[in-house]
C-alpha positions as CSV (number, residue, x, y, z in Angstrom):
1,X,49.1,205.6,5.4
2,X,51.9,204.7,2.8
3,X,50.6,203.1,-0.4
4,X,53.3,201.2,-2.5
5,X,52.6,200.3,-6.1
6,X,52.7,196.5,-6.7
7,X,55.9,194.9,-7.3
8,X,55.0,194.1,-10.8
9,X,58.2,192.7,-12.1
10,X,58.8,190.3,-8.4
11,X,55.4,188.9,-8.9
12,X,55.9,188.2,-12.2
13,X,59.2,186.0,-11.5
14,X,57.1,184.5,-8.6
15,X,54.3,183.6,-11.4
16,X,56.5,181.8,-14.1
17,X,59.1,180.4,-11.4
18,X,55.7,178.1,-10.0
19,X,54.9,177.6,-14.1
20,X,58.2,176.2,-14.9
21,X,58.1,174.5,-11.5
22,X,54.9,173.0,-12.4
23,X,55.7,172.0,-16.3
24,X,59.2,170.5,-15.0
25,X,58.1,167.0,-14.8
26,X,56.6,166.9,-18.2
27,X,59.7,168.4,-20.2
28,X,61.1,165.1,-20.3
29,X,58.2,163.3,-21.7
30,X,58.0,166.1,-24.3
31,X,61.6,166.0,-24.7
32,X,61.8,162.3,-25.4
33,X,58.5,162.0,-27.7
34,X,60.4,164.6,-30.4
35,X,64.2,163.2,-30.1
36,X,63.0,160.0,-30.4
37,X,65.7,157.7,-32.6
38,X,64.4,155.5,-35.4
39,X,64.0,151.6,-35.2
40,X,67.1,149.8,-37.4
41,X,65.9,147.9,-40.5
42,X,64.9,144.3,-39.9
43,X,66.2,141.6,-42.7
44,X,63.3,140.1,-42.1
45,X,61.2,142.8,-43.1
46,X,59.8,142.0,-46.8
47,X,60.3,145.3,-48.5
48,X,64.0,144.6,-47.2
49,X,65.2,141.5,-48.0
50,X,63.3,142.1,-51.7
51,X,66.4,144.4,-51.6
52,X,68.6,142.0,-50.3
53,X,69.8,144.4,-47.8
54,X,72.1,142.8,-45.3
55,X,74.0,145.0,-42.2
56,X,77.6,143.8,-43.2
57,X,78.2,144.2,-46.8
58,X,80.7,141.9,-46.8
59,X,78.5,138.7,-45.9
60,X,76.6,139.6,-49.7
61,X,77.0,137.6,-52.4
62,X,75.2,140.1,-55.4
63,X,77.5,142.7,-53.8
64,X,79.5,143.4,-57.8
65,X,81.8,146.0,-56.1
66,X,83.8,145.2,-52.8
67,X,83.8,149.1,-51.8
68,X,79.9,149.6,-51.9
69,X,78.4,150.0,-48.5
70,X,75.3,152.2,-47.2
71,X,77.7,155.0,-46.3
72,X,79.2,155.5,-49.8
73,X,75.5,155.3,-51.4
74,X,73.9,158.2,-53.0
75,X,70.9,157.2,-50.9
76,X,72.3,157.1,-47.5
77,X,71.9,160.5,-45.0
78,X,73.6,159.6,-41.7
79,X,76.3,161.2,-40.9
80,X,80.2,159.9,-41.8
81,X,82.0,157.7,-38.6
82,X,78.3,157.1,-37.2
83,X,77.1,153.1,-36.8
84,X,74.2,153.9,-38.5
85,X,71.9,156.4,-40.4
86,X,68.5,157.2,-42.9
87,X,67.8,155.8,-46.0
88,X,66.0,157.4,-48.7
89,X,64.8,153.6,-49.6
90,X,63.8,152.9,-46.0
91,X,61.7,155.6,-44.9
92,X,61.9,156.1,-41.1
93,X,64.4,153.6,-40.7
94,X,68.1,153.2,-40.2
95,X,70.6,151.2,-42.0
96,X,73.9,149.9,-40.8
97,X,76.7,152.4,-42.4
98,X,78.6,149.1,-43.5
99,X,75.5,147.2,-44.6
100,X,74.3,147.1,-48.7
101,X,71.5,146.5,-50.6
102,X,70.7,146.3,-54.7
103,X,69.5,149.9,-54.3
104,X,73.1,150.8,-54.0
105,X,74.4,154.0,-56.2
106,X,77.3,155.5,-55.8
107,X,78.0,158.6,-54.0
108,X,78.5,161.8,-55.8
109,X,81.6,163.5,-55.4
């Protein structure tokens, strides 16, 4: 009789083929719980209109300078050409990139 030694390396690619095969259907659920995007600010939201924060900076009257917007503001994170993007103010949030508030500072640089 002719003994063979076990495939290892066949069964293990039969192994984690029916793992992945198996996990497949929850990836997207994970997927989607961790790139979830924020919510956008509400004006209604107390904490923000005590700031005054509108979306279009140019519909504020307390606005003292015509070029301050969330995207030129020391506090603003999103990235340049996007819609919209975090707040340092608004914690879990995003602002409009053309939208202002009295919180306003001027970007460095």
């Amino acid at each position: 009789m002719d003994h063979h030694a076990p495939d290892n390396s066949r069964r293990r690619f039969i192994k984690l083929t029916a793992i992945g095969l198996a996990a497949a259907p929850f990836a997207n659920a994970l997927l989607n719980g961790t790139a979830r995007a924020a919510d956008m600010v509400s004006e209604s939201d107390p904490q923000v209109s005590a700031l005054g924060y509108v979306a279009d900076a140019t519909k504020s009257d307390k606005r003292t300078d015509a070029t301050a917007a969330c995207h030129n503001c020391g506090l603003y994170t999103g990235k340049e050409g996007e819609e919209s993007g975090p707040c340092a103010i608004f914690q879990g949030k995003l602002v409009a990139a053309n939208g202002w508030c009295t919180a306003w500072v001027k970007k460095a640089g």
